[in-house]
C-alpha positions as CSV (number, residue, x, y, z in Angstrom):
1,X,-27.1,-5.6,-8.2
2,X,-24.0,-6.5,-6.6
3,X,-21.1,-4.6,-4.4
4,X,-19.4,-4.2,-7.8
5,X,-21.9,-1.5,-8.5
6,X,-22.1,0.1,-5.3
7,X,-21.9,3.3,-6.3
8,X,-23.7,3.9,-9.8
9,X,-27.1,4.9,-10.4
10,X,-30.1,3.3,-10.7
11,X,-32.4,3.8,-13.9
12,X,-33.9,3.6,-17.6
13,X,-33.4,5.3,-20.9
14,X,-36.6,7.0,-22.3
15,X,-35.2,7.6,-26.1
16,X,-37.0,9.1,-28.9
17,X,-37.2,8.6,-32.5
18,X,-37.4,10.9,-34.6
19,X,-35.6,13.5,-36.9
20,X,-33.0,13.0,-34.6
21,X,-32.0,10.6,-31.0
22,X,-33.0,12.1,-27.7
23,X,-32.2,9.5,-24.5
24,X,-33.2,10.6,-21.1
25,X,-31.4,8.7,-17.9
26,X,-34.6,8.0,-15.2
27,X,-33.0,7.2,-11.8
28,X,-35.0,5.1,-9.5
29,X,-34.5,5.3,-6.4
30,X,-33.0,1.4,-4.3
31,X,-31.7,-0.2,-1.3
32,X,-28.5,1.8,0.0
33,X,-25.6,-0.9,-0.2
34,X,-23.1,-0.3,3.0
35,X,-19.8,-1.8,2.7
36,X,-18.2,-1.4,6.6
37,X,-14.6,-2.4,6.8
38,X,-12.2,-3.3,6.0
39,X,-11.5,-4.2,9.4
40,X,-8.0,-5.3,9.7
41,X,-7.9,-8.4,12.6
42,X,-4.8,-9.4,12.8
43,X,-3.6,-10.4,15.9
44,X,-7.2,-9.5,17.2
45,X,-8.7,-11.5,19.5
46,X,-12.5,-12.2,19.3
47,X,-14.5,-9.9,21.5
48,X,-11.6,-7.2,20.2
49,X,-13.2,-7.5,16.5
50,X,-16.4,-7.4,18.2
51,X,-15.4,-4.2,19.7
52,X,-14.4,-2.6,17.0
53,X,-17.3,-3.8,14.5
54,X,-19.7,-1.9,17.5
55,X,-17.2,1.1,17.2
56,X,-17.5,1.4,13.8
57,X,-21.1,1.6,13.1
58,X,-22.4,3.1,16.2
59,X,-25.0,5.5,15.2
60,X,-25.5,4.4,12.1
61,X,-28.7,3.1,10.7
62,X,-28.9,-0.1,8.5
63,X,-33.1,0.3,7.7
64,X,-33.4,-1.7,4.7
65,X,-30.2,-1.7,3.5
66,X,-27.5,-4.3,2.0
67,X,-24.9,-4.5,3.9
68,X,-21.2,-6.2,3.8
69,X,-18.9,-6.5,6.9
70,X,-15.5,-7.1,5.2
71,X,-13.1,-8.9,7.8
72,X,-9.0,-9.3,7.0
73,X,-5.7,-10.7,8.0
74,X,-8.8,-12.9,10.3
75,X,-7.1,-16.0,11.3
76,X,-9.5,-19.3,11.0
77,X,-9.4,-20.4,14.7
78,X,-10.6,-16.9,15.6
79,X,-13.4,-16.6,12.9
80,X,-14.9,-19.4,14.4
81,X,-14.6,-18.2,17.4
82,X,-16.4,-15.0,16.8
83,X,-20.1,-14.6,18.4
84,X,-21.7,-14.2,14.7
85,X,-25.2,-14.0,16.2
86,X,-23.7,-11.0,18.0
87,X,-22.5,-9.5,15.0
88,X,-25.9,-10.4,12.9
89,X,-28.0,-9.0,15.4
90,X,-25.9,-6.0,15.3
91,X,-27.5,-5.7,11.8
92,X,-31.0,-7.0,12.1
93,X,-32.6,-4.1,10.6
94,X,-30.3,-4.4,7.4
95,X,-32.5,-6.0,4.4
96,X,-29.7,-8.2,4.0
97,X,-26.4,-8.9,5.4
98,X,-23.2,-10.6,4.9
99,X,-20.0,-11.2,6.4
100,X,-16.7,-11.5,3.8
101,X,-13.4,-12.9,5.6
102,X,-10.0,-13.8,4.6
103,X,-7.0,-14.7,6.5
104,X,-5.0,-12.3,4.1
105,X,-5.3,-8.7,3.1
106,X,-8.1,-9.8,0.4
107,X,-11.3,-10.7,0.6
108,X,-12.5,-14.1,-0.6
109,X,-15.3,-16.1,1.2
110,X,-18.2,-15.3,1.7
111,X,-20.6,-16.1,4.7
112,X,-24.3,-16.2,4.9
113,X,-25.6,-14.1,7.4
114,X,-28.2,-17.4,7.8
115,X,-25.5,-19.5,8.5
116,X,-25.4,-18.9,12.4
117,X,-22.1,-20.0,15.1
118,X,-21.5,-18.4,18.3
119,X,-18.8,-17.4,20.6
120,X,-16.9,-21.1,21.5
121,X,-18.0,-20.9,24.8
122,X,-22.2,-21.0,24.0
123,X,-20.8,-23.4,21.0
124,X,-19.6,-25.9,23.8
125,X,-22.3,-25.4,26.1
126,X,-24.4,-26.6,23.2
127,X,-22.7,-29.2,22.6
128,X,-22.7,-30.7,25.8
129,X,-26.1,-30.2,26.0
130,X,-26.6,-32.6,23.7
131,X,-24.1,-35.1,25.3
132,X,-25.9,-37.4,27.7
133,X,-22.7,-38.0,30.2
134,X,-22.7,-38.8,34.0
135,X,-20.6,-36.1,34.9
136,X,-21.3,-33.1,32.4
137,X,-22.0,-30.2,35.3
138,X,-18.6,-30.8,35.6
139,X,-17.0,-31.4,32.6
140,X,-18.8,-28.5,31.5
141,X,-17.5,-26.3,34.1
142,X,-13.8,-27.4,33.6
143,X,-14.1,-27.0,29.8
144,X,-15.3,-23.5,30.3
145,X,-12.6,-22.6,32.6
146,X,-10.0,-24.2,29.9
147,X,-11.5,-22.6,27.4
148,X,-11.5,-19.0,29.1
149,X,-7.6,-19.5,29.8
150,X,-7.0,-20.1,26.1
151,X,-9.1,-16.3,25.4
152,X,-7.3,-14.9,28.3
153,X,-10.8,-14.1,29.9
154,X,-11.9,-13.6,33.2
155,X,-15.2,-14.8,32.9
């Protein structure tokens, strides 16, 4: 199955021989397939997508479903900069999950929910814990602070 056939039914034909053809459509039952979005992000800034992705499916339950986020008008720099463990986790019940992006008004790569990258800010800490530097507390700190004045955070 894919999101092409999101909305037919599942089944078989019994058909009968004889004098004359009899068919018989059998639906069987299968996963429910969720498309949420499109969300339109333009001009959005990362923890506003995330907002709105939380608006829009509070209450809902994902149980076993397939589910596809479909994210627009996203620009690059700020998909990347989105907390995507956030958003998987905000499906973790969902059999599957996947996020769809473009940087227009259609949607045309897709993204593993495996593949995992978080909000810049755990992304840098990350990579500086890797970095073996004599003064990383504060590098660290200071790249934080810059990179909380480029998000216009007060965090």
């Amino acid at each position: 199955m894919s999101f092409n056939e999101i909305n037919e039914e599942k089944g078989f034909v019994i058909v009968k021989l004889s004098k004359s053809v009899t068919t018989e459509f059998v639906q069987i039952p299968t996963r429910k397939m969720l498309e949420i979005g499109p969300i339109d992000c333009k001009d959005l800034k990362p923890r506003e997508i995330l907002n709105i992705i939380k608006d829009s499916i509070a209450g809902r339950d994902f149980t076993g479903c397939i589910v596809r986020l479909l994210l627009i008008n996203i620009d690059p720099s700020v998909y990347k900069s989105l907390d995507t463990s956030s958003i998987s986790s905000m499906f973790s019940k969902a059999m599957h999950f996947e996020v769809r992006h473009s940087a227009g008004k259609t949607v045309d790569q897709v993204i593993p929910s495996e593949v995992v990258i978080s909000d810049i800010l755990t992304e840098f800490e990350k990579f500086m814990d890797k970095k073996n530097l004599k003064d990383k507390k504060e590098l660290l700190a200071l790249g934080k602070k810059y990179l909380q004045e480029v998000e216009g955070e007060d965090t």
